[in-house]
N, C-alpha and C positions, 0 to 999 in steps of 0.2 A: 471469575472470568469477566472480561471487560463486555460491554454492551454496546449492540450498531445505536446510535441516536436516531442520526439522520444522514443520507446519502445523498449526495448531488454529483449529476450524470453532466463533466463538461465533454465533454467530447462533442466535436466540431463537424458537420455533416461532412464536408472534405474531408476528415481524419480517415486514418487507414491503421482502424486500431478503434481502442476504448480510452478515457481517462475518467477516472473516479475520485472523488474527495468524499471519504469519509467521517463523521464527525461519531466520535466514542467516547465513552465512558469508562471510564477504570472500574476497578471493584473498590479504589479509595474515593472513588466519587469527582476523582478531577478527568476532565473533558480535553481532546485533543483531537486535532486532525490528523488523518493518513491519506496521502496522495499516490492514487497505482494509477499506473499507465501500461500498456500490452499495444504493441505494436501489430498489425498481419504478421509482418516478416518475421518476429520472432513467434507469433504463434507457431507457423508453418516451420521454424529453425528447429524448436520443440519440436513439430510432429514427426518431420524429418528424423532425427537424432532417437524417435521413440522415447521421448522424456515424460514420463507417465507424474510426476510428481510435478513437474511446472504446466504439464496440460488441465493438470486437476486441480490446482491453482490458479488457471485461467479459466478454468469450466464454474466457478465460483466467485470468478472479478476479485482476485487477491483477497475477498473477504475475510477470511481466516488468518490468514495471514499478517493481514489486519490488526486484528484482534490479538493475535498472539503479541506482535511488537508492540502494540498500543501496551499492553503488562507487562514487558520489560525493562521501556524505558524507564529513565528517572522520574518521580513524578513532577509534574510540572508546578506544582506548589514550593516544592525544594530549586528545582532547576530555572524553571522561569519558562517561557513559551519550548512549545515542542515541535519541531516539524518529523514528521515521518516520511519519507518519499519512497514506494516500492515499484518496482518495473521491471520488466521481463528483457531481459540481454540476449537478441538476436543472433550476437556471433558467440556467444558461449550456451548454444542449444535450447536456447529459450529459458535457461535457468533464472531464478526471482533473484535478485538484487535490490540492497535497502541500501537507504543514509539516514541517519538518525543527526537531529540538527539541534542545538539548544541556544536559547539565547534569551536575557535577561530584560525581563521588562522594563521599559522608561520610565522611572519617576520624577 
């Protein structure tokens, strides 16, 4: 299973919500970032809707979730830089939504 590194907390005092950048470790040992973000309005879309799977998802900052994408994707030694982006969708009941992004190093 992949490992948290290190976390950095950008979220903006005006935000209305969280935003997280995680930085992970694979269990092949290459390193990649995962960016969550959770809105208020879709925590509260969840609550509303009784979405017990993306509350417990936000009760943890995507963390796991995290971690599980972070082991799916391609590894980044094969593919080249990885972006993860995961965030909670306000009009479809707070449920997690990802993009998985790959793009090739400059040499």
């Amino acid at each position: 299973m992949a490992d948290l590194v290190e976390t950095y907390d950008l979220t903006a005092p005006s935000q209305s919500g969280w935003a997280l950048d995680y930085r992970i470790r694979r269990d092949d040992g290459e390193e990649l970032h995962v960016g969550v973000r959770c809105w208020d309005e879709a925590h509260a879309s969840a609550k509303r809707a009784g979405n017990a799977l993306a509350l417990e998802a936000m009760a943890d900052r995507g963390l796991a979730a995290a971690l599980e994408h972070a082991e799916r994707v391609q590894s980044p030694a094969e593919r080249g830089s990885v972006l993860i982006s995961i965030w909670f969708d306000a009009a479809d009941n707070g449920n997690l939504c990802s993009r998985i992004s790959y793009a090739r190093d400059a040499t």
